[in-house]
C-alpha positions, 0 to 999 in steps of 0.5 A, a space after each residue: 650226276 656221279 658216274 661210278 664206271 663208263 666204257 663203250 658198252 655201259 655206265 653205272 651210275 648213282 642215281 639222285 633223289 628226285 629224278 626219273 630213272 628212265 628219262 630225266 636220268 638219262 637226259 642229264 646222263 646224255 650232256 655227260 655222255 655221247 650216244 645212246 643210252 638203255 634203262 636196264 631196271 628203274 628205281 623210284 623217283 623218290 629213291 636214289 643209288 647205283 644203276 646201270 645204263 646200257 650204250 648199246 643194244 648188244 650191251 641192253 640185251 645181255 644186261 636185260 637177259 642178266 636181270 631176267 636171269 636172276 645174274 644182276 644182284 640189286 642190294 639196298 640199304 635201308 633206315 626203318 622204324 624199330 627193330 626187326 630180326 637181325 636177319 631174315 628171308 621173307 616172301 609175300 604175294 604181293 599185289 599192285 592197285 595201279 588206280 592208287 599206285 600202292 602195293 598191299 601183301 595178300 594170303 591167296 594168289 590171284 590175277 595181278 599177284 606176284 611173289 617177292 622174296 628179299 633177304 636181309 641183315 639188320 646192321 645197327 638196331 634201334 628205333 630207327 634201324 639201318 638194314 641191308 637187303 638184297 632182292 630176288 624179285 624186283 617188284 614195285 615199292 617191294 621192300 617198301 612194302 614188305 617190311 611196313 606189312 611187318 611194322 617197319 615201315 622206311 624213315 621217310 615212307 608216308 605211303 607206307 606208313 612212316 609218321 615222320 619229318 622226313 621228306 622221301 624214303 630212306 632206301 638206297 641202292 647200294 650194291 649192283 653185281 653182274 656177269 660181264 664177258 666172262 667177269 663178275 662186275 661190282 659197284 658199291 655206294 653208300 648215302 651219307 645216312 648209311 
């Protein structure tokens, strides 16, 4: 497990691929570290990047209330198939079937429907192309979702539409910005493929 930064109150981290965020992360995290550790966002097994673990509960509330707030900024990086704008804002409503755990873009809200809002720069086009995004919602599988409703699906994204070799999605987080004691902390990592 590569811990970016760890004092008293949190650790960041880069998650790996194939581990639960909110408890095989930790587990590992917990022969690393002593003490108590708080999952303050998640990111899907198949996805790996930087992440913040709370050590207290004081430092899980003020994290938490970042991340409600809108003060905790998550950029991703991303490989997709084609060639989208070279910069966008996009909003959809989105939709989670739980019975399947795939997530749809509708046209009307409804119960269940939440809006997602990401925005994006197309870093190095082709057919495969190599985007950053930067999330104002955290939705499940939401950039997954909104740029496959747009024809590009991730490299690697079978649930989502990507007719490839690889074997998970190629999403990363790589940019985790926040308020702390009066000081705005940035940790920044980037996958081998990026």
């Amino acid at each position: 497990m590569d811990i970016l930064y760890s004092d008293k109150h949190y650790a960041v981290i880069i998650k790996p691929v194939g581990l639960d965020s909110e408890l095989e992360v930790v587990a590992a995290l917990k022969e690393e570290l002593d003490g108590d550790l708080f999952p303050i966002h998640r990111l899907d097994k198949n996805v790996g990047g930087v992440m913040v673990y709370a050590r207290t509960r004081q430092a899980a509330a003020a994290l938490s209330k970042a991340v409600q707030e809108g003060t905790m900024v998550k950029e991703y990086v991303a490989m997709v198939h084609g060639t989208p704008p070279e910069s966008g804002d996009w909003t959809d409503l989105l939709f989670k079937d739980s019975s399947k755990n795939k997530v749809f873009v509708v046209k009307k809200e409804r119960k269940g429907v939440k809006k997602a809002r990401l925005e994006f720069r197309t870093l190095r086009a082709g057919e495969e192309s190599l985007v950053r995004i930067r999330l104002h919602t955290g939705r499940s599988h939401q950039i997954r979702v909104q740029f496959s409703s747009r024809g590009f699906p991730l490299v690697g994204d079978h649930k989502y539409g990507a007719r490839d070799e690889k074997q998970a999605p190629m999403l990363f987080s790589c940019c985790l910005t926040f308020p702390w004691k009066g000081e705005t902390m940035k940790f920044e990592a980037l996958p081998d493929w990026a």
